[in-house]
N, C-alpha and C positions, 0 to 999 in steps of 0.2 A: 720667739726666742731669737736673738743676736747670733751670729758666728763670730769670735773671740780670733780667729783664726791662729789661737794655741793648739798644739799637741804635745801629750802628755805622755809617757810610755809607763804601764802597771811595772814597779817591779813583783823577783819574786815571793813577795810578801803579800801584794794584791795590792797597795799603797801606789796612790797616785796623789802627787804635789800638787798642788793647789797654785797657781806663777803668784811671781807677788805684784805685781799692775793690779789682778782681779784681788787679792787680800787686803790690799792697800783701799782700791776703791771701794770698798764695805766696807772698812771698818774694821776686820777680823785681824785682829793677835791671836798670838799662841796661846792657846787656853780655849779659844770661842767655841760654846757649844754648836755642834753640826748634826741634822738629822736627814736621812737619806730616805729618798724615794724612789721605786720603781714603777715607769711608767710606759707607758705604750713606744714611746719613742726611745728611749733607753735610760737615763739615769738622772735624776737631781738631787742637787745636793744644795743644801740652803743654811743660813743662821736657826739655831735652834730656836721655834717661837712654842714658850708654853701654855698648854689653856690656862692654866693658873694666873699668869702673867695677864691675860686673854680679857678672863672674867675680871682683873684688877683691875684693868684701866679701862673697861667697859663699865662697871661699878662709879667709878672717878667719872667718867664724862655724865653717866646719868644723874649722877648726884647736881652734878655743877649743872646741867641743863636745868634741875628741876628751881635750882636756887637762884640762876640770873634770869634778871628781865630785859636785857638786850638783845630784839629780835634778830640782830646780823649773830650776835654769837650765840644765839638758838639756833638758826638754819647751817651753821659751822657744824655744831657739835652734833645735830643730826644728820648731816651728813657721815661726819666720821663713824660714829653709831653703825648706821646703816655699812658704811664701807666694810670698818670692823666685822661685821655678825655675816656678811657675807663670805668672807675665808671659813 
């Protein structure tokens, strides 16, 4: 993990802002799905990724592996594969 060297203070609602440097460099508007984890070291909090989503474009690369015959974009797409099925 990086130190961002933000701090942030909870109000009393439990609501902590997210700076926008860190919203900006993701990507996240207002709306972006956020799913939170508790971890050994204290807290994360990420873009919502769904397996739905998961299984979709896991789907989509094996199809497309199964249909080119370009060995560089075989070894591409199994890697991503592999990268994907390991989260």
């Amino acid at each position: 993990m990086k130190a961002l060297g933000i701090v942030r203070r909870m109000d009393e609602l439990g609501r902590v802002v997210i700076p926008m440097e860190v919203r900006k460099a993701n990507g996240w508007v207002a709306g972006t799905p956020m799913e939170m984890f508790a971890t050994e070291e204290g807290f994360l909090v990420r873009e919502y990724q769904s397996n739905s989503e998961k299984k979709e474009l896991l789907g989509a690369l094996n199809d497309t592996l199964l249909h080119t015959e370009n060995d560089q974009v075989k070894e591409i797409l199994s890697k991503a594969i592999k990268f994907i099925n390991k989260e």
